[in-house]
TORKOL-4160 file (C-alpha; in steps of 0.2 Angstrom, whole numbers, padded with zeros to 4 digits, m for minus):
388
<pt num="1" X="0000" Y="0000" Z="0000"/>
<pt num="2" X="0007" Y="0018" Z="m0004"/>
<pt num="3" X="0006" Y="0031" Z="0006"/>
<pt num="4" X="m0009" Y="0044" Z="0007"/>
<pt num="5" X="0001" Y="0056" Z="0004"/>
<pt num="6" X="0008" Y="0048" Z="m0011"/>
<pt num="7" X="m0013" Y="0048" Z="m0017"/>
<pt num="8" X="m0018" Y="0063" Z="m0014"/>
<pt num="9" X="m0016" Y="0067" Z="m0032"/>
<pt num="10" X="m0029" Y="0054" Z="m0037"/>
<pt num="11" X="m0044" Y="0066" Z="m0029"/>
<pt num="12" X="m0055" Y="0065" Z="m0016"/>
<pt num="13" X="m0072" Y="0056" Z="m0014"/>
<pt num="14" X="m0081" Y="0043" Z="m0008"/>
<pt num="15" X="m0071" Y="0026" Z="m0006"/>
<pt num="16" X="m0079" Y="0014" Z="m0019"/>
<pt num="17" X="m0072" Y="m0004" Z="m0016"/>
<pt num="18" X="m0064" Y="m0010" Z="0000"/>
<pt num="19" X="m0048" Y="m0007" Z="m0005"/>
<pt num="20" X="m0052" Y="0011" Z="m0007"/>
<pt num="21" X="m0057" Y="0012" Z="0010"/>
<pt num="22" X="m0042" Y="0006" Z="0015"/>
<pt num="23" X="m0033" Y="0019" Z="0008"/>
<pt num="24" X="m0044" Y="0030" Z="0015"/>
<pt num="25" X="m0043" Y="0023" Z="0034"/>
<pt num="26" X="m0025" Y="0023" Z="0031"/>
<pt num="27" X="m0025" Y="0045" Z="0026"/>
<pt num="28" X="m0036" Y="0046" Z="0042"/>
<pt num="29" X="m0021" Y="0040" Z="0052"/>
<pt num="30" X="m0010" Y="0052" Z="0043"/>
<pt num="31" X="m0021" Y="0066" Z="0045"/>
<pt num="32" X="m0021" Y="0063" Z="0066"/>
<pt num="33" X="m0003" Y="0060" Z="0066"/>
<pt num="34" X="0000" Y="0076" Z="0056"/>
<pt num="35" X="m0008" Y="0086" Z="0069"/>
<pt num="36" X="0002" Y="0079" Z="0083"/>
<pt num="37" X="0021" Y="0087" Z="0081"/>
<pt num="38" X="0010" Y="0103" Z="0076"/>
<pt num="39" X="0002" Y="0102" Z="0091"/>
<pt num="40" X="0015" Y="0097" Z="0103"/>
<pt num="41" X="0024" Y="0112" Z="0096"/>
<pt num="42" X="0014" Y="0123" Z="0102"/>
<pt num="43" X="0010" Y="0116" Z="0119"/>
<pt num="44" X="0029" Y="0114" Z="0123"/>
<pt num="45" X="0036" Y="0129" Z="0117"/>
<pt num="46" X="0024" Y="0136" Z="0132"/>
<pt num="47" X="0038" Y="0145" Z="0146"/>
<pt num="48" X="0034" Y="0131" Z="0159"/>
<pt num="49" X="0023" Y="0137" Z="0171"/>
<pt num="50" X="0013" Y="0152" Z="0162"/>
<pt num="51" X="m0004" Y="0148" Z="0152"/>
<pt num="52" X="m0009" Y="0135" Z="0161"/>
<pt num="53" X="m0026" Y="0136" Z="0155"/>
<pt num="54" X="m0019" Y="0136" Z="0138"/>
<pt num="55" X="m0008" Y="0121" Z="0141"/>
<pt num="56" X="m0020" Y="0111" Z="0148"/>
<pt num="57" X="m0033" Y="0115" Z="0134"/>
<pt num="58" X="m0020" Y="0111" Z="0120"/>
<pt num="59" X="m0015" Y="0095" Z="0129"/>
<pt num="60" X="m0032" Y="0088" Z="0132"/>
<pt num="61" X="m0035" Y="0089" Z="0112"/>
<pt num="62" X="m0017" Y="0081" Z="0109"/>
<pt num="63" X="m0022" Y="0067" Z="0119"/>
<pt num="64" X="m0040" Y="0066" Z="0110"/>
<pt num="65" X="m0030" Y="0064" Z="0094"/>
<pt num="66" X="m0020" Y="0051" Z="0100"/>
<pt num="67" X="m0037" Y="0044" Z="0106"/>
<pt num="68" X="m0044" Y="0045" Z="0085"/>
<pt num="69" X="m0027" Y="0039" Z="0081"/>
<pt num="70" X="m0029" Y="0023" Z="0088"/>
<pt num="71" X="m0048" Y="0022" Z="0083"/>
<pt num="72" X="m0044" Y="0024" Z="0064"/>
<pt num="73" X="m0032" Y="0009" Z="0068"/>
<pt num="74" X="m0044" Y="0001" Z="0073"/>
<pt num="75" X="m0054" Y="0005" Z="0059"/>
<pt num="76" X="m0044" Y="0000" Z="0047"/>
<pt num="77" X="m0039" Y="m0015" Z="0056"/>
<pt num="78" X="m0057" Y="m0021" Z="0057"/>
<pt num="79" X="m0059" Y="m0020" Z="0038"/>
<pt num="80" X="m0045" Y="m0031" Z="0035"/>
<pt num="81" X="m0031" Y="m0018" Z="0031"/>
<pt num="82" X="m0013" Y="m0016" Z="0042"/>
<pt num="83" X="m0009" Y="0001" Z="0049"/>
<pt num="84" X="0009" Y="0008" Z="0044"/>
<pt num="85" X="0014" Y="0019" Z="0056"/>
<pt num="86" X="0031" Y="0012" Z="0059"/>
<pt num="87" X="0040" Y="0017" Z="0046"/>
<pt num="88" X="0048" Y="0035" Z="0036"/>
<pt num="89" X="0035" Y="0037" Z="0022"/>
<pt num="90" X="0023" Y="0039" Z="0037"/>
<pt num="91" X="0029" Y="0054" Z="0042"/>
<pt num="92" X="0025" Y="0071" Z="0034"/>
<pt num="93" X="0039" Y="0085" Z="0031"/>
<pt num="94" X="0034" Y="0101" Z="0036"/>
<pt num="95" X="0026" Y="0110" Z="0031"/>
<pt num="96" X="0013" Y="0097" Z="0024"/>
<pt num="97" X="m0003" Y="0094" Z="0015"/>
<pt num="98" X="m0017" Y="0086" Z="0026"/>
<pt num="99" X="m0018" Y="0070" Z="0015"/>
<pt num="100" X="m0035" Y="0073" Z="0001"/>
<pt num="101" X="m0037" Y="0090" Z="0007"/>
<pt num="102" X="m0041" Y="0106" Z="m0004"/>
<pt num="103" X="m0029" Y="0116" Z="m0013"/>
<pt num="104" X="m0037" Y="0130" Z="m0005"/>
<pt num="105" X="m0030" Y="0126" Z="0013"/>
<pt num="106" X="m0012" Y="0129" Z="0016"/>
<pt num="107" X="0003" Y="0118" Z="0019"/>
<pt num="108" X="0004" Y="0117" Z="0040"/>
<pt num="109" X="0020" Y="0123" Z="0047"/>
<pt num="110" X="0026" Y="0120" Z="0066"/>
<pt num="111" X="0025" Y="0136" Z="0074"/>
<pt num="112" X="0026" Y="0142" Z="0092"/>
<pt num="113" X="0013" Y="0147" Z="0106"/>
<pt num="114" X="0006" Y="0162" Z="0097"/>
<pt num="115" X="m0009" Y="0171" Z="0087"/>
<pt num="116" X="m0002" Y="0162" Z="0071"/>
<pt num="117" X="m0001" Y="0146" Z="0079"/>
<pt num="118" X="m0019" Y="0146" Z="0086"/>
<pt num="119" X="m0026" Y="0152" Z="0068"/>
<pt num="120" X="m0018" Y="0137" Z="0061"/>
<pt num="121" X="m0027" Y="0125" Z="0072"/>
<pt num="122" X="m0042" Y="0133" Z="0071"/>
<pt num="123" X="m0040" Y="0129" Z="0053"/>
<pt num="124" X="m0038" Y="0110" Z="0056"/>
<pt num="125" X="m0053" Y="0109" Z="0069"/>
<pt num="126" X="m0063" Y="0118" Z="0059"/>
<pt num="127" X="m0082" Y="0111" Z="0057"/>
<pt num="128" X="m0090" Y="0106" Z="0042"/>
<pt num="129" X="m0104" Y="0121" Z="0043"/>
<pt num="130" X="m0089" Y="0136" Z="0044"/>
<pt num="131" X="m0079" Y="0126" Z="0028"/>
<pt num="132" X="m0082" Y="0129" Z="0009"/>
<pt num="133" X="m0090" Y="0115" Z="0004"/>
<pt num="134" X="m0078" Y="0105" Z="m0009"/>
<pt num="135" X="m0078" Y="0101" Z="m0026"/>
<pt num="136" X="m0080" Y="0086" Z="m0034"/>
<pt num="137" X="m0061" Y="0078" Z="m0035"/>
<pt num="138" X="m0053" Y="0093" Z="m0025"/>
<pt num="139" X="m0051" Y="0089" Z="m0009"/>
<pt num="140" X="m0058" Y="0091" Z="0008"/>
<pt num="141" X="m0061" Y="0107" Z="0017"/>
<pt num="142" X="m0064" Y="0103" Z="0036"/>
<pt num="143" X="m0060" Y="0085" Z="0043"/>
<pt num="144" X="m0077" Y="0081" Z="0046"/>
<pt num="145" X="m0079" Y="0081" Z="0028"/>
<pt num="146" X="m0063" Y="0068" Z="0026"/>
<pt num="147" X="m0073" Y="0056" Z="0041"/>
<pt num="148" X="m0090" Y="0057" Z="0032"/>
<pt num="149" X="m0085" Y="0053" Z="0015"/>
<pt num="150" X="m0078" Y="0038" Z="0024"/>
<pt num="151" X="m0092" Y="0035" Z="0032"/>
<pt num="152" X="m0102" Y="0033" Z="0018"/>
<pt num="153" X="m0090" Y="0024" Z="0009"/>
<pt num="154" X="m0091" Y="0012" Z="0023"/>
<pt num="155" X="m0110" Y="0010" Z="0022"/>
<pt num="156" X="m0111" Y="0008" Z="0003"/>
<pt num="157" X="m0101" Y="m0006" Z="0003"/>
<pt num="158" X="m0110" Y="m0012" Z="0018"/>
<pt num="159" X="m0128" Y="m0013" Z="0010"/>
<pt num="160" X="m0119" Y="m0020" Z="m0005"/>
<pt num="161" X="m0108" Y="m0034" Z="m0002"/>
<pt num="162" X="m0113" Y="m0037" Z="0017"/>
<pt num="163" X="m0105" Y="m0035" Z="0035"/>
<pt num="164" X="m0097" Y="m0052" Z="0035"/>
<pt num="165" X="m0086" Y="m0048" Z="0020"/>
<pt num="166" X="m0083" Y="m0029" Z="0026"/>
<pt num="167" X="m0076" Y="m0032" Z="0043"/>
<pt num="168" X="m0063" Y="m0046" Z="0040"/>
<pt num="169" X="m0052" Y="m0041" Z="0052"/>
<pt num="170" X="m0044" Y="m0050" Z="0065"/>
<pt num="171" X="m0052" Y="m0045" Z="0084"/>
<pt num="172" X="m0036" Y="m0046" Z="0093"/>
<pt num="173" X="m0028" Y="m0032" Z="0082"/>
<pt num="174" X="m0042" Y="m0019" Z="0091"/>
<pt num="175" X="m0034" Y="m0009" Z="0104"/>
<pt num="176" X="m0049" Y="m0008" Z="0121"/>
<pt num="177" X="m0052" Y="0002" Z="0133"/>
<pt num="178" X="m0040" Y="m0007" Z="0145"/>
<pt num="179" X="m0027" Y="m0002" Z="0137"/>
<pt num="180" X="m0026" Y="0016" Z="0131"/>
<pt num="181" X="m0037" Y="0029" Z="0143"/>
<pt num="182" X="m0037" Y="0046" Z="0138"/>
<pt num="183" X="m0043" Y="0061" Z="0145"/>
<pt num="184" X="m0060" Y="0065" Z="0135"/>
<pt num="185" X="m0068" Y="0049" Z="0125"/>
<pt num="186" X="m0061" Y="0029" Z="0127"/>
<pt num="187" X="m0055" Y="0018" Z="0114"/>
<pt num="188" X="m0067" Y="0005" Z="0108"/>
<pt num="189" X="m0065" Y="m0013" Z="0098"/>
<pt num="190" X="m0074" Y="m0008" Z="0080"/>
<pt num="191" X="m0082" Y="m0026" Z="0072"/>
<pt num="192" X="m0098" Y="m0020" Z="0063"/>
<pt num="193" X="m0106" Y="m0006" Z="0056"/>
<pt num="194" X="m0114" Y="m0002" Z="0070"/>
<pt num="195" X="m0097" Y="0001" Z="0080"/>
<pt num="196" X="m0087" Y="0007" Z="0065"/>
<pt num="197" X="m0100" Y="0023" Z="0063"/>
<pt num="198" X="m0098" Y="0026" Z="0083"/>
<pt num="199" X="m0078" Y="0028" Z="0079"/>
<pt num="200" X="m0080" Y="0040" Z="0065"/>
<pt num="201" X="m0095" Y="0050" Z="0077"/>
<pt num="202" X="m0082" Y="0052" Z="0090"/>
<pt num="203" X="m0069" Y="0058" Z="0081"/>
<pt num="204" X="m0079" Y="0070" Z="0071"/>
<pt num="205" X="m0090" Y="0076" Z="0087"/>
<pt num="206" X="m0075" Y="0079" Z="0096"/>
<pt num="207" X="m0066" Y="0089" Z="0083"/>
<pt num="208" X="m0082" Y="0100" Z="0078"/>
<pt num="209" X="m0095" Y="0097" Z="0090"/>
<pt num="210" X="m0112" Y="0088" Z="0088"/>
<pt num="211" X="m0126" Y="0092" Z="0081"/>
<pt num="212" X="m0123" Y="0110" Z="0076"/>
<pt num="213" X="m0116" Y="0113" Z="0095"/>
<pt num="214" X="m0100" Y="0117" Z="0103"/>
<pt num="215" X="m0101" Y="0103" Z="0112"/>
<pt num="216" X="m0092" Y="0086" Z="0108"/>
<pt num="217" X="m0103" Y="0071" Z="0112"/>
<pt num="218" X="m0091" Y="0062" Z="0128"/>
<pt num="219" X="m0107" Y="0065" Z="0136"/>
<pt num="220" X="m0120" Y="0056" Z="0127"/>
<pt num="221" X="m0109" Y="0043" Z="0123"/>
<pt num="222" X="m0098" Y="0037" Z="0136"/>
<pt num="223" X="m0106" Y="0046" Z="0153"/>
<pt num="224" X="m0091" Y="0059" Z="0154"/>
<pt num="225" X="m0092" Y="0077" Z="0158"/>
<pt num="226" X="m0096" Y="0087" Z="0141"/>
<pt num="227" X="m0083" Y="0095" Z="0135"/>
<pt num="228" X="m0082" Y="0110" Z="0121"/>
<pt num="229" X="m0075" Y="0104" Z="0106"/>
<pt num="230" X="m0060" Y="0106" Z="0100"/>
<pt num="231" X="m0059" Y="0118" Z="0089"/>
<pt num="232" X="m0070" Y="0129" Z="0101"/>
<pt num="233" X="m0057" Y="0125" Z="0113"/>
<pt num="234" X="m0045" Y="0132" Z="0102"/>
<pt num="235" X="m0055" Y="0147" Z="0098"/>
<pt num="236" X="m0055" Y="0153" Z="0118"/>
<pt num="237" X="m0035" Y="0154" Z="0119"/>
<pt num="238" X="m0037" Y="0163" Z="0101"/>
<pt num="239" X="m0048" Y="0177" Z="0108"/>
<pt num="240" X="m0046" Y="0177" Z="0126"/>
<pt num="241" X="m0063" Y="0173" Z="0131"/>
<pt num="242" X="m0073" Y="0159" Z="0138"/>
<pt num="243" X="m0087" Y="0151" Z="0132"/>
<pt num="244" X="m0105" Y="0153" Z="0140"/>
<pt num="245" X="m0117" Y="0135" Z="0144"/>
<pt num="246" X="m0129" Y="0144" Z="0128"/>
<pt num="247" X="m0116" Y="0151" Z="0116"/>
<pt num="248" X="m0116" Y="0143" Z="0100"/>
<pt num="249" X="m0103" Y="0141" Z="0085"/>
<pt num="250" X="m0111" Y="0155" Z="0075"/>
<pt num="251" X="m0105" Y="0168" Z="0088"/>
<pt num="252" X="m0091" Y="0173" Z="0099"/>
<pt num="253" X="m0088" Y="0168" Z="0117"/>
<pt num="254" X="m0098" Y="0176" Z="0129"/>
<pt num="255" X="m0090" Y="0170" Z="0145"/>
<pt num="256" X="m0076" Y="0177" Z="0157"/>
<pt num="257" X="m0059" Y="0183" Z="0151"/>
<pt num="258" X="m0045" Y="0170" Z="0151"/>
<pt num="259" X="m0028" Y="0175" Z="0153"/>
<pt num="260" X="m0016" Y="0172" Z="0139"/>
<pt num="261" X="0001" Y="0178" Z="0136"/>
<pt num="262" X="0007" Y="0177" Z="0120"/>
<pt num="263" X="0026" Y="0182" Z="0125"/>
<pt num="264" X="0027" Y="0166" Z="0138"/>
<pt num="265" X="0033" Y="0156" Z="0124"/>
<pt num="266" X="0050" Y="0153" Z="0115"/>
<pt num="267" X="0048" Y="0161" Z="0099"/>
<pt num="268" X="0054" Y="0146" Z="0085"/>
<pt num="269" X="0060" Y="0145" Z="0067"/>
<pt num="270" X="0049" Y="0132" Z="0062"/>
<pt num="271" X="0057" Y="0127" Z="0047"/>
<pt num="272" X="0073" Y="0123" Z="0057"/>
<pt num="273" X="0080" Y="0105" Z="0051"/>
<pt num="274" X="0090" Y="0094" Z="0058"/>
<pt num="275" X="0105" Y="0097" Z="0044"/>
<pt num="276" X="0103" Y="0118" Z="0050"/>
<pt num="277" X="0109" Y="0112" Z="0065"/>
<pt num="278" X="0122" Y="0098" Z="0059"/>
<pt num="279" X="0131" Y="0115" Z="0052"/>
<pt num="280" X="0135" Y="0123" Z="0069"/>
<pt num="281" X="0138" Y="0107" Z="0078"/>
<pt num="282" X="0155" Y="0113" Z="0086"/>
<pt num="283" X="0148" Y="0129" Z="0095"/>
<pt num="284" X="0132" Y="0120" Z="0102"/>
<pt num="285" X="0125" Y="0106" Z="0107"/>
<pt num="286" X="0107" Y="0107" Z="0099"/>
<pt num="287" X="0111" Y="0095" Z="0087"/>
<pt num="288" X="0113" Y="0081" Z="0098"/>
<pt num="289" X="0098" Y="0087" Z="0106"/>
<pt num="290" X="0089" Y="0086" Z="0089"/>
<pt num="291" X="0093" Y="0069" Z="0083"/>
<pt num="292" X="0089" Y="0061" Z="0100"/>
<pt num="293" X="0074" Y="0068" Z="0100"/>
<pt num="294" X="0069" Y="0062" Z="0083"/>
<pt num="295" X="0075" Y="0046" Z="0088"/>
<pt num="296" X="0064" Y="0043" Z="0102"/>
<pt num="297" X="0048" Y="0050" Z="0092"/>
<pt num="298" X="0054" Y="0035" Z="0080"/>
<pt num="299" X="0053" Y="0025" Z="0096"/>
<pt num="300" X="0036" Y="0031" Z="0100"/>
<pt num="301" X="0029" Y="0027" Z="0084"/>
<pt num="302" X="0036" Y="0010" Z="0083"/>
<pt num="303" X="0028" Y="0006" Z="0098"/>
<pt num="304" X="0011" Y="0014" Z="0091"/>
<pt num="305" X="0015" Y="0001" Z="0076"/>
<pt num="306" X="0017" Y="m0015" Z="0087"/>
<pt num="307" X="0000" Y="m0009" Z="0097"/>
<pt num="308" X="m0008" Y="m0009" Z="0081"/>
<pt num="309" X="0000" Y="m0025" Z="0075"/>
<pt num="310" X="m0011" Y="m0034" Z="0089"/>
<pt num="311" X="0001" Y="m0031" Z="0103"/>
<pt num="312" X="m0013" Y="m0017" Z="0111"/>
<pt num="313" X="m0003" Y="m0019" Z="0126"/>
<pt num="314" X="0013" Y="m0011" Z="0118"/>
<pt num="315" X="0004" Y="0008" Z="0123"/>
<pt num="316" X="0012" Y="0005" Z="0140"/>
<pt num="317" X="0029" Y="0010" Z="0129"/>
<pt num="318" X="0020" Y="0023" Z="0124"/>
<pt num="319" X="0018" Y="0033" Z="0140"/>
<pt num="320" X="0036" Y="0035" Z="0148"/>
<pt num="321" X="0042" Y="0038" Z="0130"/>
<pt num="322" X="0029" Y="0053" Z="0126"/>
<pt num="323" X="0036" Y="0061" Z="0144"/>
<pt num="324" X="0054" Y="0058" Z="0138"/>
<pt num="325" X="0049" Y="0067" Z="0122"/>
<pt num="326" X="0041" Y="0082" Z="0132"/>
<pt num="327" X="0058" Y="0083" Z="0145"/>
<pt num="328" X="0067" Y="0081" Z="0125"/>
<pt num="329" X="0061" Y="0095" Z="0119"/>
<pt num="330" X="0062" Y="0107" Z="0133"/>
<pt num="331" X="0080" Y="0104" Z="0131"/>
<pt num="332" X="0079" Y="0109" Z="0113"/>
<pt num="333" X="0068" Y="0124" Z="0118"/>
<pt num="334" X="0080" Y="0133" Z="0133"/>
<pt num="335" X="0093" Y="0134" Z="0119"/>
<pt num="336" X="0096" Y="0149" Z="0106"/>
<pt num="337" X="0094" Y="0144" Z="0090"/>
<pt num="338" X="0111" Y="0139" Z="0086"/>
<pt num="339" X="0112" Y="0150" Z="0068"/>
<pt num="340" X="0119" Y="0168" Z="0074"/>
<pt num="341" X="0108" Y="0178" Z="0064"/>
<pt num="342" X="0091" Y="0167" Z="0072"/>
<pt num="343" X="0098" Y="0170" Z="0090"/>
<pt num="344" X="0101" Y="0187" Z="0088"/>
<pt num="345" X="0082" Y="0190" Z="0082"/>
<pt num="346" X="0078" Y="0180" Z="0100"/>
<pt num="347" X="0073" Y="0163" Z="0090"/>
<pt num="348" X="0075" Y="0147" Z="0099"/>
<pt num="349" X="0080" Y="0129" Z="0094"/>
<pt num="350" X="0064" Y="0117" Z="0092"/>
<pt num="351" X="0060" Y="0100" Z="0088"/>
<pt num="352" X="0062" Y="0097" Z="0068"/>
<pt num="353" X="0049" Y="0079" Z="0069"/>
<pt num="354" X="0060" Y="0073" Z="0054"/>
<pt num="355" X="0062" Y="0054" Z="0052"/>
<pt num="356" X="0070" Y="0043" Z="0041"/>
<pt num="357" X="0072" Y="0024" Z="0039"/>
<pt num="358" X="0090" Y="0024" Z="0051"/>
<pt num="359" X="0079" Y="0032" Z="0063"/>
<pt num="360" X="0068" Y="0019" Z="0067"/>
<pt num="361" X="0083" Y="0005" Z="0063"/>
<pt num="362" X="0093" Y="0012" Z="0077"/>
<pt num="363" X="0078" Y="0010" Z="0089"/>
<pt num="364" X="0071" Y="m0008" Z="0084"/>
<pt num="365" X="0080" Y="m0018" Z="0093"/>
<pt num="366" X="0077" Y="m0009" Z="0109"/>
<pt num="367" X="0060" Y="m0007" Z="0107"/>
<pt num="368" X="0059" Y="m0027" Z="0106"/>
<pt num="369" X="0067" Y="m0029" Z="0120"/>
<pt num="370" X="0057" Y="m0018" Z="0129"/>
<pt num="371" X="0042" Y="m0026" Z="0122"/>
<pt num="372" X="0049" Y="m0043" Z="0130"/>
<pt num="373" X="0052" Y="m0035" Z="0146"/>
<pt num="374" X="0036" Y="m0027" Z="0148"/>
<pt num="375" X="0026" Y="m0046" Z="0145"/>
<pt num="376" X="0011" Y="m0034" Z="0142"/>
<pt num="377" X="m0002" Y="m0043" Z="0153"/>
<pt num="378" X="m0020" Y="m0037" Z="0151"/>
<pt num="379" X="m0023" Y="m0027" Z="0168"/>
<pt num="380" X="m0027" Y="m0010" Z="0172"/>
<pt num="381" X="m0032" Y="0006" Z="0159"/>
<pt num="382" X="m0015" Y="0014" Z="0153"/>
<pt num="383" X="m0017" Y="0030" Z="0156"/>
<pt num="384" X="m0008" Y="0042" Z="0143"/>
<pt num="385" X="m0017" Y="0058" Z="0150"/>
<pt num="386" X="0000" Y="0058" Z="0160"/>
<pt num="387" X="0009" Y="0067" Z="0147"/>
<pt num="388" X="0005" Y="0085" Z="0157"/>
């Protein structure tokens, strides 16, 4: 199977064959991962200790993305495809084309705590109703578009060839609830119709709200305390200002003024890569700092792949790794940026998020081992919200 980035060029519409779908489910996990380095950017570029209401909104929706990570996974696994996280073509360059979107959105950059940071998410996050609807063969404008053309997909081929010959997958490739718990939402096994549309209502709702609301559905669905949507989660850092119990998405928030200080942050080149810093690699250490750091989201992701590969218990891995990540890159962020001419207009070094193929060779062999040493028992809910 190529890559969805590597499709995009073929257009965007409804998935036709199961095949198709496939391909589809395996663009969905690129889309979530996408956002993930965009969004940890932003959070960790935040001066420890300031923003806190910031910080803890923008973590609780990179957790939920994890969360829709896993459930395409599961998605995909329960029609009979094989997740590919593991591995470089995986991984977007930025900046990057959301896989299947419009031409008319732009290429997403990493960028630091700021106005232009927050605009750029909102841009990800942003529901169906506030999006240009697309034309035929052009791509997606707003995510919940991506997820229902799925949906629909899903369901055609459903009515037409039936459930037994749609959902072929293996049951003990679906990551549970006992092993991934997340701070809005649970993962759930996906084996029929009926389970597959929940997955795709739960990442759509929590993205954009339900039913023309700023509300996700964590509520309706799984007993939870409602929560606002992301992108309307976003949209209080942007303007300073909380939402009210009766706003709604057509208008402002109402609520009390948040406090948001856009110069607690350490202002990035976002287009810094690894080979920038390779070229000052005498004078500073930032280098170093970058490559480990790369290395060990390499790790991250292998364990993701070996979680999706019917190991679910393998997101233990993925706990301690995604705090080593964190502590990695405020190591990267307390350093000038090691070019003279970035320092001297007060940048900072960041986290490039580039991966090759030596990348995740120089971790296999240690994340096997810790795989063996971990046994991976079925026991308690992992819990990833640790990653504050």
């Amino acid at each position: 199977m190529i890559t969805a980035l590597a499709l995009h060029a073929k257009g965007f519409g409804i998935p036709t064959t199961v095949e198709e779908l496939r391909e589809y489910l395996q663009a969905a996990l690129e889309v979530e991962h996408l956002t993930l380095p965009v969004y940890m950017t932003g959070l960790y570029s935040i001066r420890p200790g300031t923003n806190r209401t910031a910080h803890f909104a923008i973590r609780s929706v990179l957790m939920e993305e994890m969360l829709h990570m896993t459930l395409a996974a599961n998605l995909l696994n329960a029609v009979g495809g094989t997740p590919r996280v593991g591995r470089k073509e995986f991984v977007a360059k930025y900046p990057a084309r959301l896989p299947f979107s419009s031409p008319q959105l732009p290429a997403i950059g990493l960028q630091h705590f700021s106005p232009a940071a927050l605009k750029t998410f909102l841009l990800i996050e942003r529901p169906r109703k506030m999006a240009p609807n697309p034309k035929p063969g052009e791509g997606w404008t707003s995510i919940g578009q991506f997820y229902d053309s799925i949906r629909q997909g899903l369901e055609h081929l459903v009515a037409q060839h039936g459930a037994a010959a749609i959902f072929t997958g293996r049951p003990e490739r679906q990551v549970g609830p006992e092993d991934f718990y997340n701070s809005g939402g649970e993962v759930f096994a996906v084996h029929d119709l009926k389970s597959a549309q929940l997955a795709i209502r739960v990442i759509s709702d929590q993205g954009e709200g339900t039913d023309g609301t700023i509300w996700d559905s964590d509520d309706l669905i799984f007993g939870e305390e409602r929560q606002l949507a992301h992108y309307f989660r976003f949209n209080e850092i942007y303007t300073g200002r909380s939402y009210g119990p009766h706003d709604t998405p057509d208008a402002p928030p109402s609520g009390p003024l948040l406090d948001v200080t856009w110069d607690d942050a350490y202002p990035i080149h976002g287009d810094s890569k690894v080979a920038d810093y390779k070229e000052y690699e005498r004078t500073s250490a930032v280098y170093g700092h970058a490559v480990a750091f790369n290395t060990r989201y390499a790790a991250l992701l292998s364990y993701l792949q070996s979680a999706f590969d019917g190991w679910p218990r393998a997101m233990a891995l993925a706990v301690p790794t995604m705090l080593e990540l964190r502590d990695r890159s405020e190591q990267l962020y307390r350093n000038p940026h090691p070019d003279p001419t970035l320092a001297a207009e007060g940048l900072f070094a960041s986290p490039t998020f580039e991966l090759e193929q030596p990348q995740f060779e120089a971790v296999r062999d240690t994340v096997d081992e810790n795989l063996r040493l971990a046994g991976l028992e079925a026991g308690e809910p992992i819990d990833l919200s640790l990653t504050s």
